[in-house]
N, C-alpha and C positions, 0 to 999 in steps of 0.2 A: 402762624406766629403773628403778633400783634401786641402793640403799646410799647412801649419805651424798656430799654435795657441799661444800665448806668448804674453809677455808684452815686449815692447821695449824702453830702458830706452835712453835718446837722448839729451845729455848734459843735462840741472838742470830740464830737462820734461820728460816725455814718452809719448806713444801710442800704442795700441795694434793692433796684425791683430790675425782676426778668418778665419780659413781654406786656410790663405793667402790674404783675402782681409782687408784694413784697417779700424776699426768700432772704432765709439766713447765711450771714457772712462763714467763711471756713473758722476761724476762730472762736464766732460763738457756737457752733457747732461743737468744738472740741470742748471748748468752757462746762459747755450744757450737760457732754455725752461721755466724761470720763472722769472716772473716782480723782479726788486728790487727797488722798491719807497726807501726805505730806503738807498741803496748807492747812489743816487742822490743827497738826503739831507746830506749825509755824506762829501760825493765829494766837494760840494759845502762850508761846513763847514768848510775843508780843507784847501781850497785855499782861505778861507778869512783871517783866525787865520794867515794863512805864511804869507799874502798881510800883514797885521794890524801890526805883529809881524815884521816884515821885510824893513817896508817902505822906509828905507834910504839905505839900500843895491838895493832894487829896482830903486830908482830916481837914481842909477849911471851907470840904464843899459837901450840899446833903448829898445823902444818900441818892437821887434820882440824878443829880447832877455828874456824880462820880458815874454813876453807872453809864450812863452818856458818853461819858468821857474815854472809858475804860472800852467800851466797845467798838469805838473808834479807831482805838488804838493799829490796829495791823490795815484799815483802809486807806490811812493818814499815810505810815509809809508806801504801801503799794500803790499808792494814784501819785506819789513823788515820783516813786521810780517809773512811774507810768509816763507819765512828763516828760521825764528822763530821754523816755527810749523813743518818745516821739517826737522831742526835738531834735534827737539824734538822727533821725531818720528822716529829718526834714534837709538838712544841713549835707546828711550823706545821698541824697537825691539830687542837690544842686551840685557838689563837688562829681557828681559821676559825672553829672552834664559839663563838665567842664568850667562850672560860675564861679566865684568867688564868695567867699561866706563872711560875714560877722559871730564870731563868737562869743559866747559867755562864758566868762572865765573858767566860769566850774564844770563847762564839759570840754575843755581847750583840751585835754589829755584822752579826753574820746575822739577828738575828731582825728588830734594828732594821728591815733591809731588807727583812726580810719583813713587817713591820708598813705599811713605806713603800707596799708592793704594795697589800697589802688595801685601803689608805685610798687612794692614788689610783685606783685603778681600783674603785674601790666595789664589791668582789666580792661577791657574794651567792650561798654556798655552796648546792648542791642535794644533791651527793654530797661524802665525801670517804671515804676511804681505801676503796674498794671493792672486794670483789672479783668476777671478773668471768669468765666461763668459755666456751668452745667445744667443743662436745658433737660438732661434725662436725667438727674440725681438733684434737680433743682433746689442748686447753691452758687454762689457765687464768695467772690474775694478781691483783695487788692496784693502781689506779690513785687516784694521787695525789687529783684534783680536779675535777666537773664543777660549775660555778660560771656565772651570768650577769655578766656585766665591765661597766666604764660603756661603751662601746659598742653594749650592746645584746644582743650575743649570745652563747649558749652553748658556752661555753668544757670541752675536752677539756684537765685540763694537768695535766705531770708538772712538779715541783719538783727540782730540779737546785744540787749543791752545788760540783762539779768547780773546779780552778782552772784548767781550759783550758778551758770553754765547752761550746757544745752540739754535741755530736757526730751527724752521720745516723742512727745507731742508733737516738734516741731517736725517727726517723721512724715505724722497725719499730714500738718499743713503743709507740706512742700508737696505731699503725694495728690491731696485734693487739686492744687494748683497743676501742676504736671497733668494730670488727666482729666483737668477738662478739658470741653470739647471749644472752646473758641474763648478770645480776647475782644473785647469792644475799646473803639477810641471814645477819646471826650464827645463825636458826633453820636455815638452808638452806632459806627459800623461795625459789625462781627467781622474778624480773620480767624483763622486755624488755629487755632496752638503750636506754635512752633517746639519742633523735638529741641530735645536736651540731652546732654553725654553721661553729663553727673548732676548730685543735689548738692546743694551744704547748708552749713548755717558759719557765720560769720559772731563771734563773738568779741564784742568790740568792747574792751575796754578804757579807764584812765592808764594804764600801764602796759598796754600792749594788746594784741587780739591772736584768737586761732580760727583758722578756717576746716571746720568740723564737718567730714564727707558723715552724709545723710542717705540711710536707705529710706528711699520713696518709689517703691517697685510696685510694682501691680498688686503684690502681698500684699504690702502698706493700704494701699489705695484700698483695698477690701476690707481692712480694718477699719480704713476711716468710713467707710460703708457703713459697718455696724454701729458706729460710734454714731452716727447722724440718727440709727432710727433709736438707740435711746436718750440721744438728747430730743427727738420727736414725741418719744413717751413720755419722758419727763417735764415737757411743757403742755401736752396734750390733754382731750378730756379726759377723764376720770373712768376708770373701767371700773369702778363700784356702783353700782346700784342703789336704789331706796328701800330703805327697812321693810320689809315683808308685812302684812295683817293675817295671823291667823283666821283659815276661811273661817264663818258661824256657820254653827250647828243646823242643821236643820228639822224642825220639827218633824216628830213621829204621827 
């Protein structure tokens, strides 16, 4: 083992490198490695509602310009709500650590609700924002929360701002996190992984949250297995070939 283990945070992204080479996050893994039938029809949903809603703003632009316009449409909202759920999760990092926040108005009902969490369920934070690595499936991640709850036991949980809920994905990602093999600090020491009782995902709303128990079993974890080697193939080289030349004939 050698070179630097970390998370590298790289204007409003990061990436990680393990032992110095650079491996993908658990997220873009799952991004890479699994169908979403359902963002297509979303997509597509999008850029009708703006076209329908929009029509006379549109007729006053060409044709290259609409088209522009139009295609943007569903990234516009998802990098909002992507904002969204990263300021949320800047704001619910310091409230675990016990700090005081300033809020913006327009997520005051997020936090509230995340405020509601922490006090009912008398969380008592052990880790948060962690990052987290696999040296033999080499990936690596940052996980929201491992926390003991009034229940009693130690809680695996990502924080979730979506306004459609919890999606299976978030099985992959808790399961990937859960079985890796060690945690590094900001210096890059490795520790163990500490065990976990349960998984969940926490859906924090303007109006309230649920805290959603998550199967991330060793099952799970073998799925997200497969899911890494075709997000592998789908960015990988090309298993096609170059056009063939029929051999020439050779003289009699």
């Amino acid at each position: 083992m050698s070179g630097i283990t970390k998370r590298i945070n790289s204007g409003r992204g990061h990436w990680y490198k393990l032992d110095g080479e650079k491996v993908p996050g658990v997220t873009t893994i799952i991004g890479d490695g699994t169908p979403k039938p359902a963002l297509t029809a979303w997509a597509a949903r999008e850029v009708a509602t703006f076209a329908a809603d929009h029509l006379p703003m549109l007729e006053q632009l060409d044709r290259d310009a609409r088209i522009d316009l139009l295609k943007g449409t569903p990234y516009r909202d998802r990098d909002k709500a992507a904002r969204r759920g990263t300021e949320v999760h800047r704001l619910g990092e310091t409230l675990v650590a016990g700090g005081e926040v300033d809020v913006p108005e327009e997520l005051a009902g997020h936090v509230d609700s995340y405020i509601q969490f922490l006090d009912q369920w008398q969380v008592e934070p052990e880790h948060v924002e962690l990052v987290v690595a696999s040296r033999r499936h080499r990936y690596m991640g940052s996980l929201d929360l491992i926390a003991t709850l009034a229940d009693g036991r130690r809680w695996l949980l990502d924080l979730k701002t979506t306004r459609s809920g919890i999606f299976s994905e978030v099985a992959l990602q808790l399961a990937a996190y859960r079985f890796a093999e060690f945690y590094v600090d900001e210096h890059g020491r490795e520790y163990p992984m500490p065990d976990v009782d349960a998984c969940g995902a926490v859906w924090v709303r303007a109006d309230g949250y649920d805290l959603v128990p998550v199967d991330a079993s060793a099952r799970t974890f073998r799925t997200f297995l497969y899911v890494q080697q075709v997000a592998a193939f789908a960015k990988g080289d090309s298993l096609i070939g170059d056009t063939l030349t029929a051999p020439q004939e050779t003289a009699a």
